[in-house]
mmCIF file of the C-alpha atoms, coordinates in Angstrom:
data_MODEL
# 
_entry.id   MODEL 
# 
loop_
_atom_site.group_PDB 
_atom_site.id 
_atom_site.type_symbol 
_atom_site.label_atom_id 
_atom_site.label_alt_id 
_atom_site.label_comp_id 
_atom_site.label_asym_id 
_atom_site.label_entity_id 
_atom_site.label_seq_id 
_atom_site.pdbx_PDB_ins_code 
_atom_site.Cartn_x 
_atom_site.Cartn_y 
_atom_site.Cartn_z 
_atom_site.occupancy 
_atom_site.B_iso_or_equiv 
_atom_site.pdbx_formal_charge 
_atom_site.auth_seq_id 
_atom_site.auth_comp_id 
_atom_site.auth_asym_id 
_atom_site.auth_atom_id 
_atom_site.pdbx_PDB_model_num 
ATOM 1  C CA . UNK A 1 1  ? -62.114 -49.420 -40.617 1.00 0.00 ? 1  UNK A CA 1 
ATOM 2  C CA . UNK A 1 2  ? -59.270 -46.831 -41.708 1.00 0.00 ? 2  UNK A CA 1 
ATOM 3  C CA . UNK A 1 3  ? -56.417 -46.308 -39.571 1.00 0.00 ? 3  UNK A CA 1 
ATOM 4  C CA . UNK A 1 4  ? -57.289 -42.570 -39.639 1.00 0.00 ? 4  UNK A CA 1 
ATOM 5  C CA . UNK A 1 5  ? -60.402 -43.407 -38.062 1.00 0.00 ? 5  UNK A CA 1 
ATOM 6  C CA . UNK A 1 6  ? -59.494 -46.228 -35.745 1.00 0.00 ? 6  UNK A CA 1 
ATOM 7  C CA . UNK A 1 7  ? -57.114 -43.693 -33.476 1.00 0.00 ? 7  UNK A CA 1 
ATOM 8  C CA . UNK A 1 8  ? -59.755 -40.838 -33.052 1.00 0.00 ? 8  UNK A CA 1 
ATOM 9  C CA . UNK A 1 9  ? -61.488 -43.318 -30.645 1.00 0.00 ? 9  UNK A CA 1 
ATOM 10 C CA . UNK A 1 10 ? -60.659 -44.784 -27.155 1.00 0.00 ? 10 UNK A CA 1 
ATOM 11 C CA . UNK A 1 11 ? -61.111 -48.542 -25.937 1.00 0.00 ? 11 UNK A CA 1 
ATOM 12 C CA . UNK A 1 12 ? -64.641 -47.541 -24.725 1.00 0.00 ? 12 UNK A CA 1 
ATOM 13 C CA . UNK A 1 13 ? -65.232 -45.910 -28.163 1.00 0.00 ? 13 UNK A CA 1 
ATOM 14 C CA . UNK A 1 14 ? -64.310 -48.848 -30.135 1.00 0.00 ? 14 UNK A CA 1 
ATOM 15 C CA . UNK A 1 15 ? -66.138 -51.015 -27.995 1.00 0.00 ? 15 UNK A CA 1 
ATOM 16 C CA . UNK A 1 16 ? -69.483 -48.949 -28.568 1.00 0.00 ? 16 UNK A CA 1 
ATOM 17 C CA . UNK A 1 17 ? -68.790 -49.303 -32.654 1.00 0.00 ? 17 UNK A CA 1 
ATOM 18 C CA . UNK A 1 18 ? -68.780 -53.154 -32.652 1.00 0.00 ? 18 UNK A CA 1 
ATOM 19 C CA . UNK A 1 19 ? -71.697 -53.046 -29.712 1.00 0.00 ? 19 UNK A CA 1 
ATOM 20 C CA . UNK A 1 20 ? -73.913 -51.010 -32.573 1.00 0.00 ? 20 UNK A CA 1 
ATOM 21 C CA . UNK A 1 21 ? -72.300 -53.210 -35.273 1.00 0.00 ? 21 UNK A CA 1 
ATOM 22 C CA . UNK A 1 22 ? -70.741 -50.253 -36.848 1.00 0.00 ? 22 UNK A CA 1 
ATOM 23 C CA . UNK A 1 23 ? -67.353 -51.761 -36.917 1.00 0.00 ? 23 UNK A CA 1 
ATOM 24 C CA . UNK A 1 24 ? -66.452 -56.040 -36.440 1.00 0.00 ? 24 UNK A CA 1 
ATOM 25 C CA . UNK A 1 25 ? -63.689 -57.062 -33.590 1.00 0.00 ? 25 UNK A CA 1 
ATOM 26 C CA . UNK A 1 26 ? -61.658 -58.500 -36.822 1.00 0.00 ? 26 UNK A CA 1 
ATOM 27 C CA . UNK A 1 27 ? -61.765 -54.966 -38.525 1.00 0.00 ? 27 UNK A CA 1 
ATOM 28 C CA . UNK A 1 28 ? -60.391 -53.127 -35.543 1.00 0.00 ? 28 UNK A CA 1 
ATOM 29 C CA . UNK A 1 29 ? -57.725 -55.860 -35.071 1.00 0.00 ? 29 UNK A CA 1 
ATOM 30 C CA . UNK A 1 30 ? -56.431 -55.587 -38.716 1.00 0.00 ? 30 UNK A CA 1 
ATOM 31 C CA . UNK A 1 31 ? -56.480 -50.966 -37.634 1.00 0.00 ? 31 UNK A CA 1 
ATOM 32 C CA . UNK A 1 32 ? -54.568 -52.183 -34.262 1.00 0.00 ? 32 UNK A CA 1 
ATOM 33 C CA . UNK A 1 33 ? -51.652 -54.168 -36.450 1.00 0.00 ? 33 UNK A CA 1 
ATOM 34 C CA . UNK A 1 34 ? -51.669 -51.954 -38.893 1.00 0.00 ? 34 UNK A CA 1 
ATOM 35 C CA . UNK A 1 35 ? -50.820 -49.221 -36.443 1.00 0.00 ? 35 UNK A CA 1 
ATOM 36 C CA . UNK A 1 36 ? -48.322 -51.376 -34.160 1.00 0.00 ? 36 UNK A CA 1 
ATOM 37 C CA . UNK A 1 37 ? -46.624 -51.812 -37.770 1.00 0.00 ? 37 UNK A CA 1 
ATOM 38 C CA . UNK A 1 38 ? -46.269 -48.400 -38.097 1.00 0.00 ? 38 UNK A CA 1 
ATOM 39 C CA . UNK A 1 39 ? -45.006 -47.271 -35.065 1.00 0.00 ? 39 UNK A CA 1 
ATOM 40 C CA . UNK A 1 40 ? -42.653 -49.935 -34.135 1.00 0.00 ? 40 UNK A CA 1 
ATOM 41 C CA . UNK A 1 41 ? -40.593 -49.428 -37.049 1.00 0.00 ? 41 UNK A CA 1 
ATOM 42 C CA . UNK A 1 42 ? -39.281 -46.701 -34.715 1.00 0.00 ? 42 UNK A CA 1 
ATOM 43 C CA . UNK A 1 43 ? -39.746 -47.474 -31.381 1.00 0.00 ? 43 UNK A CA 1 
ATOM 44 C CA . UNK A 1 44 ? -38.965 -51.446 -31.355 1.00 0.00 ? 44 UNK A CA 1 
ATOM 45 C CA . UNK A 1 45 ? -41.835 -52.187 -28.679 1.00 0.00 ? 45 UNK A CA 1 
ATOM 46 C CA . UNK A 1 46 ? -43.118 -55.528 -30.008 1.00 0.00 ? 46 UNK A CA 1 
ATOM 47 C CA . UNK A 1 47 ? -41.277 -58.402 -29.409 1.00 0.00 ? 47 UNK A CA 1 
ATOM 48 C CA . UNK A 1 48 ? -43.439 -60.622 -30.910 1.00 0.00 ? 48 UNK A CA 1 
ATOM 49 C CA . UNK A 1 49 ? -47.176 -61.085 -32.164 1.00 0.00 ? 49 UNK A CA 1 
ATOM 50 C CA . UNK A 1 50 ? -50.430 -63.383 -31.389 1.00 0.00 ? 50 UNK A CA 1 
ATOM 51 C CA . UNK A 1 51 ? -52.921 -63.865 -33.620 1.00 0.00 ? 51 UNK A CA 1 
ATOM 52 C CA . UNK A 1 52 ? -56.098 -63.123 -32.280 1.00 0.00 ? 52 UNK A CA 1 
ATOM 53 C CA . UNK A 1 53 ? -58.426 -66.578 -32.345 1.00 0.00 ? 53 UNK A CA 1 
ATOM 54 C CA . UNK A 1 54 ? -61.562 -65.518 -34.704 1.00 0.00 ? 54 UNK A CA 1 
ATOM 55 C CA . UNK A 1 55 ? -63.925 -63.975 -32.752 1.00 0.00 ? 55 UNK A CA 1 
ATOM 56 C CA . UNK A 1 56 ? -67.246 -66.014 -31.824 1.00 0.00 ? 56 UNK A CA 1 
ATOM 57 C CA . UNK A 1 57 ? -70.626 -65.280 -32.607 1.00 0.00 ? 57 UNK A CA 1 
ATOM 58 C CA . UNK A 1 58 ? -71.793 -66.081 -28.895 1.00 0.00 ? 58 UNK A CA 1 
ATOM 59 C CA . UNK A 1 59 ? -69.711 -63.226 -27.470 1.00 0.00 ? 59 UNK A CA 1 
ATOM 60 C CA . UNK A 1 60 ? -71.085 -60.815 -24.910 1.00 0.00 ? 60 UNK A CA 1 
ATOM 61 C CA . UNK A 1 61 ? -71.453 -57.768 -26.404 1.00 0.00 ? 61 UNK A CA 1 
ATOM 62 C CA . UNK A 1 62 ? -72.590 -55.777 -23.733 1.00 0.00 ? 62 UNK A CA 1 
ATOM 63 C CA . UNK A 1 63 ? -68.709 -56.470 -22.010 1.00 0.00 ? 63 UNK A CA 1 
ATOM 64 C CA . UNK A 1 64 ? -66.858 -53.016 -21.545 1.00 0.00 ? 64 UNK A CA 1 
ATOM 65 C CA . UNK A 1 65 ? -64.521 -54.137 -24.122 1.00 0.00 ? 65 UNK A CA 1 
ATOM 66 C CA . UNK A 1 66 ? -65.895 -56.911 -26.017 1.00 0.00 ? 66 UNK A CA 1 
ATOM 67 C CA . UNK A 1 67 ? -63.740 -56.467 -29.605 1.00 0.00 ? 67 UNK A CA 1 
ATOM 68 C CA . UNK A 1 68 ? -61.289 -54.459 -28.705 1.00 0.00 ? 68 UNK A CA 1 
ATOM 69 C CA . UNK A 1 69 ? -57.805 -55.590 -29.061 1.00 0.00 ? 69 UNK A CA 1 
ATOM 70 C CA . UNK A 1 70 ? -55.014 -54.911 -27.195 1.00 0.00 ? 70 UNK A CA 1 
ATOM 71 C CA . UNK A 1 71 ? -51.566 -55.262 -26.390 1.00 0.00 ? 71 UNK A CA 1 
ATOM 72 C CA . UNK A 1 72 ? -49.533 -56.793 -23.306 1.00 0.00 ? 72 UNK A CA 1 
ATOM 73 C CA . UNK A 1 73 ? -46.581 -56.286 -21.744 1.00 0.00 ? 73 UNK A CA 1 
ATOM 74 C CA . UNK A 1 74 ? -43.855 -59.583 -21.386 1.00 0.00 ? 74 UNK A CA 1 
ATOM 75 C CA . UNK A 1 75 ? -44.357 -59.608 -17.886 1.00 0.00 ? 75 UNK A CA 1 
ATOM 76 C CA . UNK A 1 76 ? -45.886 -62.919 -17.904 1.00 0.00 ? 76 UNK A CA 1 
ATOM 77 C CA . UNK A 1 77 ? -44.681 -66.781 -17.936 1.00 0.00 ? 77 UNK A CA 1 
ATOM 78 C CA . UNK A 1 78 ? -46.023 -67.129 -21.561 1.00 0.00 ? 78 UNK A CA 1 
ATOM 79 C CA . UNK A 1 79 ? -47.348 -70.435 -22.686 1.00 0.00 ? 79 UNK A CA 1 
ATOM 80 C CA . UNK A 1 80 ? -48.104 -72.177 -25.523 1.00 0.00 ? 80 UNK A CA 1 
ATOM 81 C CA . UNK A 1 81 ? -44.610 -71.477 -27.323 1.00 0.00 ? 81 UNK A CA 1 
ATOM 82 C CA . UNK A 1 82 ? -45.472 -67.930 -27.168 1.00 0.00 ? 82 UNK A CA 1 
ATOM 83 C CA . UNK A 1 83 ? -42.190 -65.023 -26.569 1.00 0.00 ? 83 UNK A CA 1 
ATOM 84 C CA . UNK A 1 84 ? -41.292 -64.397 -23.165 1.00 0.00 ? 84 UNK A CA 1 
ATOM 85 C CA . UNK A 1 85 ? -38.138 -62.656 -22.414 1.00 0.00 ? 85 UNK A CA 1 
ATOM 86 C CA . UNK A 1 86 ? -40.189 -60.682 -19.145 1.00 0.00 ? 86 UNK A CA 1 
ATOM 87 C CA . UNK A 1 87 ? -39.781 -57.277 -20.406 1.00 0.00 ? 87 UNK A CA 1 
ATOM 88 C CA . UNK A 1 88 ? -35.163 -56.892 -20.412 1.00 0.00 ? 88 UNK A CA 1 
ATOM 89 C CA . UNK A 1 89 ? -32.283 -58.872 -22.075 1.00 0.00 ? 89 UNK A CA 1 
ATOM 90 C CA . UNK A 1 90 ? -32.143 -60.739 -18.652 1.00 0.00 ? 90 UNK A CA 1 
ATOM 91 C CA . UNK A 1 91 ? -35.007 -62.511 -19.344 1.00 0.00 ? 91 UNK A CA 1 
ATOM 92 C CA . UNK A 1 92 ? -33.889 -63.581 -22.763 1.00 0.00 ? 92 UNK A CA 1 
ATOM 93 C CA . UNK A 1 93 ? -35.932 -67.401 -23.328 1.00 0.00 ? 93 UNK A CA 1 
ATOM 94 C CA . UNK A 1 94 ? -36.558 -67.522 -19.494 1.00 0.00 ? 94 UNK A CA 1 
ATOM 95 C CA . UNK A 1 95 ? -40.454 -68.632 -18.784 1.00 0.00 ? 95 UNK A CA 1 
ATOM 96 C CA . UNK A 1 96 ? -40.837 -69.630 -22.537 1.00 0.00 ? 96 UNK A CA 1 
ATOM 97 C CA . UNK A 1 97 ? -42.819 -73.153 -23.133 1.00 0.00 ? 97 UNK A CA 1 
# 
């Protein structure tokens, strides 16, 4: 999927193009990080990156948003040697593992 065409939809809308096997989950994550590398040249928003597991053949594709990826905010006690600074320079290596 082209970038151009990845932002013309909403999470609902992307969701309905891998449901009808228009698009796969790993084509509109390679759209989503090629966008977040776009944008964040100027805005600085991601402060780090997780690559999505491959996505399995069992999934339930009839979930609202089974495919779509997304992004989360460091609000969260992190795990698995994953960034967490919690959102501020306070927070700088707190809740890391």
């Amino acid at each position: 999927m082209k970038l151009s065409e990845y932002v013309e939809y909403d999470g609902l809308g992307l969701a309905e193009l891998v449901r009808t096997g228009e698009v796969t989950a790993p084509e509109l994550t390679k759209a989503a990080l090629q966008a977040i590398d776009i944008v964040d040249d100027k805005i600085f928003a991601a402060v780090g990156r997780i690559d999505p597991p491959a996505a399995a053949a069992d999934k339930d594709l009839s979930a609202p948003f089974c495919g779509v990826p997304f992004v989360a905010k460091d609000l969260w006690h992190g795990g698995g040697g994953v960034r967490c600074d919690h959102g501020s320079r306070l927070g700088l290596g707190y809740g890391c593992s």
